[in-house]
Steps between C-alpha positions, in 0.01 A plus 500: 500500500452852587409743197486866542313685214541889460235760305376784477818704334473713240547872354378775689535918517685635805237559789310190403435183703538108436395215681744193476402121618682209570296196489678197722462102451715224646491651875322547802438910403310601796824436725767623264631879517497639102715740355505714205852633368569702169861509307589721244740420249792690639409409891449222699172329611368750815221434701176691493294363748397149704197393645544202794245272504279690788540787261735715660681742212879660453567743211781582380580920577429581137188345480339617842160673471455405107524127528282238680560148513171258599403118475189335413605164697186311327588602146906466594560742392718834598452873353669807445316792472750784346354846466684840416737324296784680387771382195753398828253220546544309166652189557400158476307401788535120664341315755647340754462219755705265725334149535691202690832715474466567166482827310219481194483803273263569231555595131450828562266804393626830270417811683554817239408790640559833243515882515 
């Protein structure tokens, strides 16, 4: 059974930087594209970024320049690396990946980011 486990969230001053991770079991990682998409409580789920499985990246506008996905394909596990954060980006952040058809989120991680 896939499992998709998000951390790295947490509280941090506008201008600062987080790194997020998704560690994968249940799948074949190294072949699967990974996504991470955040959701605030009065939006829907967006998408941030995705990595394909021969690492090739799409970022979502807002998120260009300050965000970089990346996969360690012998930990399985996929990163985001968030720097100049800004209070816009608080959300919480989830992982995503399709496997056999199937969409397979993770819990998620809180991403506060103050003034």
């Amino acid at each position: 059974q896939v499992q998709l486990v998000e951390s790295g969230g947490g509280l941090v001053q506008a201008g600062g930087s987080l790194r997020l991770s998704c560690a994968a079991s249940g799948m074949i990682f190294s072949i699967s594209a990974m996504s991470w998409y955040r959701q605030t409580p009065r939006k829907q789920r967006d998408l941030v970024a995705t990595i394909s499985g021969i690492g090739s990246t799409n970022y979502a506008d807002s998120v260009k320049g300050r965000f970089t996905i990346s996969r360690n394909n012998a930990k399985n596990t996929v990163y985001l690396q968030m720097n100049n954060l800004t209070p816009e980006d608080t959300a919480g952040y989830y992982c995503k990946t399709r496997y056999w058809e199937e969409d397979y989120w993770g819990q998620g991680t809180q991403v506060t980011v103050s003034t």
